[in-house]
C-alpha positions in Angstrom: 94.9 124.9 137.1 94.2 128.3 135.9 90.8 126.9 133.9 90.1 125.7 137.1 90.1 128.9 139.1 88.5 130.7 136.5 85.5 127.7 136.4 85.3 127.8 140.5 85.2 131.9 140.5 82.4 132.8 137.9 80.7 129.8 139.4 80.7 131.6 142.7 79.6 135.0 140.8 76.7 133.7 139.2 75.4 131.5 142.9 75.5 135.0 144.6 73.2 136.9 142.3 70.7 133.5 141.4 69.7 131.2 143.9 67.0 128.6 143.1 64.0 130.6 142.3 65.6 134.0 143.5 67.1 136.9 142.1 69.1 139.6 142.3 67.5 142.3 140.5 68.8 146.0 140.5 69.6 145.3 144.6 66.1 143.5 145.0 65.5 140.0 145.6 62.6 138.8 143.5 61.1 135.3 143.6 60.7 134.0 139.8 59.4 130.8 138.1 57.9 129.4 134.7 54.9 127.0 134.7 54.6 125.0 131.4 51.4 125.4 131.6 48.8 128.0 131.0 47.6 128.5 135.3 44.4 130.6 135.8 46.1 133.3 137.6 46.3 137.0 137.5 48.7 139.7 138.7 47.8 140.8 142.6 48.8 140.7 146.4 49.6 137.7 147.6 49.6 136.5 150.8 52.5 134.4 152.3 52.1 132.6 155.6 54.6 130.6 157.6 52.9 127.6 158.8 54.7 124.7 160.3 58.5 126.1 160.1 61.3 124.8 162.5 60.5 126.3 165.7 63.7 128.2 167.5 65.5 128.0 164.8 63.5 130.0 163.1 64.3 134.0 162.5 61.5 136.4 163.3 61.1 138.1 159.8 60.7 134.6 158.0 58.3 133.5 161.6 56.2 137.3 160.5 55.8 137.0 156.4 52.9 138.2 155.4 53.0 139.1 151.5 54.4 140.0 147.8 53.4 141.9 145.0 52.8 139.2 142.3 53.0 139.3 138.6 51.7 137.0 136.0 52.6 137.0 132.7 51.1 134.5 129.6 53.2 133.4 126.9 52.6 130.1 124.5 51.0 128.9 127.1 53.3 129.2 129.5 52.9 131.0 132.5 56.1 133.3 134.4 55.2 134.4 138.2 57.3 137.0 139.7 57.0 137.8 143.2 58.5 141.6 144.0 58.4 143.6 147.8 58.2 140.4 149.8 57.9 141.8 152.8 57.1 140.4 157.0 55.0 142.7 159.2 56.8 142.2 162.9 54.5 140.7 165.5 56.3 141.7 168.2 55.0 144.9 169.7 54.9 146.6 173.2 51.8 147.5 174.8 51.6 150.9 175.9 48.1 150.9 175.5 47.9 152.4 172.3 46.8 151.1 169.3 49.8 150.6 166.8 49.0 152.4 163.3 50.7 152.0 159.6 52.9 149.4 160.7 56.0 149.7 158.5 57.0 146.2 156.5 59.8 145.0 156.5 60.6 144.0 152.9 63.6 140.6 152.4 66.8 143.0 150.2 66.8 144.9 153.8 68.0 141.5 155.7 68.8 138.9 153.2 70.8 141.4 150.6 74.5 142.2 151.3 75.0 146.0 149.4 79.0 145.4 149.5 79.2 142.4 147.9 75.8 142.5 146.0 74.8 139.0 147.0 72.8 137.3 149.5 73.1 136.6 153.2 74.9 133.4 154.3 71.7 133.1 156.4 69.6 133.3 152.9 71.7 130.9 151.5 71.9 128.2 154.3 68.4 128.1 154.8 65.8 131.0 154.8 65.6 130.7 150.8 64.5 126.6 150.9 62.0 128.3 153.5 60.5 131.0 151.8 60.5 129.5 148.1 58.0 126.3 150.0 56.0 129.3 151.6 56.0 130.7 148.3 55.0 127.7 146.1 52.4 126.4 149.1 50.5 130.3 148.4 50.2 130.1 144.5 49.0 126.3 144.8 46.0 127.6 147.7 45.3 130.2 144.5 44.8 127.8 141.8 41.5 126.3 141.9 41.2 122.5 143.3 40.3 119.4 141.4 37.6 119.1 144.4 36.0 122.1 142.6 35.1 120.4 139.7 33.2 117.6 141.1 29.5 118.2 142.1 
């Protein structure tokens, strides 16, 4: 019985701080994955869209993504992308006539990271993470070159 608390509790420990592609890292949640293969892609600013999510259900900040800073790194050809600062500019403004200037992101650890028990939201876990990671994978695929290409 002990073994078996023990087994349930690290198990819990390790789902908060890993979920899927996501990571905890140093109170940040990154976005990481390993290609088996060597993919024509370099280290830049990517930009995420949110295109056909459930409507109402959906919460503004995943509804308003807009980017990541991306990392590629080569290895045996291999190839490890790591998405850091994903981030949603809010599209929800009030007109006062003005036009709205350095628009402040807001970045995913500053809704989906709990400080107090350094793992992710419920929310995150449910069901923004399944989101994002298809938001994710759907923007690195549109940056790889299409078989289409090839054929003139």
């Amino acid at each position: 019985m002990k073994k078996l608390l023990l087994l349930l509790l690290s198990t819990s420990v390790f789902a908060q701080t890993e979920l899927g592609n996501f990571k905890l890292d140093d109170g940040k949640i990154i976005w990481q994955k390993v290609y088996e293969q060597d993919l024509p892609l370099e280290s830049q600013d990517i930009e995420l869209r949110a295109v056909g999510l459930p409507t109402m259900t959906t919460t503004f900040w995943l509804t308003d993504i807009a980017g990541a800073k991306m990392r590629v790194q080569k290895k045996q050809g291999r190839t490890r992308i790591t998405l850091r600062d994903i981030y949603s500019v809010s599209s929800i403004k009030i007109d006062l006539g003005s036009v709205e200037e350095n628009v402040k992101p807001e970045y995913a650890s500053e809704i989906y990271y709990k400080r107090k028990k350094n793992s992710f939201s419920k929310l995150f876990v449910r069901k923004d993470a399944k989101l994002i990671n298809e938001i994710i994978e759907r923007a690195i695929k549109e940056l790889l070159p299409s078989e289409e290409d090839d054929d003139w």
